[in-house]
N, C-alpha and C positions, 0 to 999 in steps of 0.2 A: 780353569778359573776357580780361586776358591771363595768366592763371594760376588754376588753381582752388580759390584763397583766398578765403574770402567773411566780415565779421563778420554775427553774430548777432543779430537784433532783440531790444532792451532793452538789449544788453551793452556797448554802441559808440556809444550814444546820439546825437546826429547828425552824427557824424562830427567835429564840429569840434574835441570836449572832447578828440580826441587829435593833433589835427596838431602840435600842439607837442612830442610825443612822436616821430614819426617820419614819413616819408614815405607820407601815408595813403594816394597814387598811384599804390602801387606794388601795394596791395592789387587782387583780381580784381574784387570789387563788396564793396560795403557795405550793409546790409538798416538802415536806421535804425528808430529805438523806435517802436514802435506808436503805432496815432491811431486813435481813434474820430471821429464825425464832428462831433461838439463838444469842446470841452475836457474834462477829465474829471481831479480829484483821485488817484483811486487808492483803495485800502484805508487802512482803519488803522492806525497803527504797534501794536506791532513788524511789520516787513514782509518781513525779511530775517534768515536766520540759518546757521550753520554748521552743519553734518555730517557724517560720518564720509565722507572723499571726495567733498563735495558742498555745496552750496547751499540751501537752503528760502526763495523768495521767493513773496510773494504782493502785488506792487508793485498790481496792479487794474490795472495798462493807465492809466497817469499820463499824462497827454498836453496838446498843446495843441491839438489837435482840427485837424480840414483846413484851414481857412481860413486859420489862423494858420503850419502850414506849409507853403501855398502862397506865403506874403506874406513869412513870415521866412528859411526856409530854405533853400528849390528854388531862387530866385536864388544862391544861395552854392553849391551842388551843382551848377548851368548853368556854372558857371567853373571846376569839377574835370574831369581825365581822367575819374578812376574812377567806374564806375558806382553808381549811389546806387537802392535799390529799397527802396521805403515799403511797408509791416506795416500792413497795417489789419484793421481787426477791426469787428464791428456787432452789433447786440442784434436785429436783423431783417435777413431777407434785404434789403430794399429798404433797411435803412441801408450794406452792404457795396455795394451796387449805385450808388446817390448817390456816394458818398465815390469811388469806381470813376473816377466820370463826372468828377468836380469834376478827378480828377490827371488825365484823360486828356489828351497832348499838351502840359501841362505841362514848358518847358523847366528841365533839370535831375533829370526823373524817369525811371530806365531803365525800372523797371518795377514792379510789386506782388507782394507775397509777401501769401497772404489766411491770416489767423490763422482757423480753423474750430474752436480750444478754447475758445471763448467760450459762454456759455448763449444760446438762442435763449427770448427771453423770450413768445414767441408759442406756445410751444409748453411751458410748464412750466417753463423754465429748463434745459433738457437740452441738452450740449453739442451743436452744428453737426455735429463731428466725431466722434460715438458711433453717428452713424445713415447709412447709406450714403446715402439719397434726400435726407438734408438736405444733406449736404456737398456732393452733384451742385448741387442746388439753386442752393445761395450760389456755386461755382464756374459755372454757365452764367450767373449771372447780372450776375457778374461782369466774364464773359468778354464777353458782349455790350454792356458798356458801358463797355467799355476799347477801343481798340488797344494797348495798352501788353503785355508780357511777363507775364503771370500762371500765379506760382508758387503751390500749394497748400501750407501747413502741418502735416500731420498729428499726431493727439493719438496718442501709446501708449496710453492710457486705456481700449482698448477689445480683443477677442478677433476682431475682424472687419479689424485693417489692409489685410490685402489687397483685400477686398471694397469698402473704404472707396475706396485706391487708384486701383481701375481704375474706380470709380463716377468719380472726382474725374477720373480721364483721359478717360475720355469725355464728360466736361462742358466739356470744352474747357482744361483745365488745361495751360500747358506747361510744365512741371516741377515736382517732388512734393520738397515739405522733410522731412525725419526726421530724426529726431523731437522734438517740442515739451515740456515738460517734462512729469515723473513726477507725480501728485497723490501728495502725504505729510503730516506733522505730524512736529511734537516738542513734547514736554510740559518744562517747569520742573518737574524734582520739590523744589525750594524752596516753590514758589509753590502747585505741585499744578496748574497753568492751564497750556493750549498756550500756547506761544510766540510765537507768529504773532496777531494783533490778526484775520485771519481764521480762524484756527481752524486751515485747510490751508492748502496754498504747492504751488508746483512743484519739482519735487528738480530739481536740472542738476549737471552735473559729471559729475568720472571715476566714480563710482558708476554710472549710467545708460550707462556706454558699451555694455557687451557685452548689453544689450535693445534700443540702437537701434543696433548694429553688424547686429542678429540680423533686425531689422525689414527692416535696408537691402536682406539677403542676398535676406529672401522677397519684398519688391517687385519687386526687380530681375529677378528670376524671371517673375514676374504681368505686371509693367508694362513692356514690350518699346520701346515709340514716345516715350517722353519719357524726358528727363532726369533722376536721382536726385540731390538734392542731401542727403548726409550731417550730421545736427548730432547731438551728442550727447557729452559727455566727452572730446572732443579737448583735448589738453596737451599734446600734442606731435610730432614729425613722424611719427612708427610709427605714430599712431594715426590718423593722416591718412590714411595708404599704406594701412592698413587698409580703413577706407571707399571707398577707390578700390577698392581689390581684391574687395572686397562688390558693387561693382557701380555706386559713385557715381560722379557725373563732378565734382563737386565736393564741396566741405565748410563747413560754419559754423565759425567759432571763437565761444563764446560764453564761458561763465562761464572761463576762462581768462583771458581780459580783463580781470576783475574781481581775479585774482590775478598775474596779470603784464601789464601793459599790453601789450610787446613783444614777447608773447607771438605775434601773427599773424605777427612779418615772422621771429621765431627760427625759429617751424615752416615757412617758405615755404623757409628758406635750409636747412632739412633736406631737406623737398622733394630743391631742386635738387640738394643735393650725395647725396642717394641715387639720383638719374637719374647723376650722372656717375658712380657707382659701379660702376650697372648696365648703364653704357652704353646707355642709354636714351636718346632723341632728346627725350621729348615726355611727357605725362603718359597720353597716350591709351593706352596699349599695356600700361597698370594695370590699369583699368578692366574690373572685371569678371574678370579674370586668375585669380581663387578659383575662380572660381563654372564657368570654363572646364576650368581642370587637376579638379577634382570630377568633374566629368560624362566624363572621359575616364577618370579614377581606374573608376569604374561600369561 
């Protein structure tokens, strides 16, 4: 990566729908839309809605499933600089494990970001990511059927993150995403009916930042040997520097995308020009820089 700009899976869809918009090369990596290991529709409409600082989507993980983007896309991603890391998701451990194998050494794939908010349908339908032993689970299992870079996804959904965390680091995870969206609803009081064609959705946006700014702080704490990647209500370059300073070594941009396309390369060039402000050489020298001056504050 040469910078620690990264889009969002779902929000940047596969990269191509914005080359037209700007130089997507210049981005650190790209995390393209989620696959299951078939094709897969999605929810019902309505699927998507506005909030006060925020987002309500409940898209179901629309996809065209592995095979189709191994055949359509990964060739078009083999011909980019920027790194491209595929979002996958599975209804059983042994579907995230397959789908694992099918990208492995796949030219055009850096690497896997594993979605663990999904229901594990072997099990009641309770998310992957609510239980520490399941999430280790789908992350070793993963892990041993890749060579490829795999990143964990974390849900906020739960009062156990940390525990989740260092479960998922010692299953072989090499770097841990935060955080995945909010579960919420909004009602039609026209109608009297939620809004959402599933009932609930994910909140994202600037509403969600200071719970997964708060997340990033306590992993980073717990989780010493990998990497922390920040997502959550980034719009702009402060709230980037922030996540750095929490402890990330990078950042998502996500539902921002959705409200400004240009929005990745305006925050990159905040970035740079608050390193040449501070006379900064590098981004490294962020990182973690909160979480340092605290413990000396003590």
């Amino acid at each position: 990566m040469n910078n620690p700009l990264i889009t969002a899976s779902g929000t940047f869809g596969y990269g191509t729908e914005f080359e037209h918009l700007y130089d997507i090369q210049k981005l650190g990596a790209i995390v393209c839309k989620g696959i299951f290991l078939n094709p897969r529709e999605g929810n019902k409409q309505p699927r998507i809605t506005e909030t006060a600082s925020g987002i309500l989507n409940a898209i179901g993980l629309q996809g065209i499933g592995v095979e189709a983007l191994i055949k359509e896309k990964a060739p078009i991603w083999a011909k980019w600089k920027v790194p491209v890391i595929v979002n996958i998701a599975g209804n059983c451990v042994e579907e995230y494990a397959e789908i694992a194998a099918k990208l492995d050494q796949v030219p055009g794939i850096s690497g896997l970001e594993v979605n663990i908010s999904c229901p594990n349908i072997k099990s009641g339908g309770v998310e992957f990511g609510l239980d520490p032993q399941a999430a280790a689970r789908v992350t070793s299992a993963v892990r041993q059927a890749t060579t490829l870079p795999v990143w964990v996804k974390l849900t906020p959904n739960t009062s156990e993150i940390i525990e989740i965390a260092c479960a998922v680091a010692a299953a072989g995870a090499d770097a841990l995403v935060l955080i995945n969206t909010l579960k919420g609803m909004a009602i039609d009081i026209k109608t009297r009916r939620p809004v959402l064609g599933n009932l609930t959705g994910g909140l994202s946006g600037p509403a969600i930042k200071p719970v997964a700014l708060r997340m990033v702080y306590e992993v980073a704490g717990a989780v010493k040997d990998i990497p922390i990647i920040g997502c959550g209500g980034i719009v702009k370059a402060e709230d980037a520097i922030e996540f750095l300073l929490a402890g990330a070594s990078a950042v998502q941009i996500g539902s921002a995308n959705l409200i400004n396309p240009h929005a990745p390369m305006e925050i990159l060039a905040g970035l740079e020009a608050f390193l040449a402000r501070e006379n900064l050489n590098d981004f490294q020298s962020l990182i973690g820089a909160a979480r340092q001056k605290f413990s000396r504050a003590l």
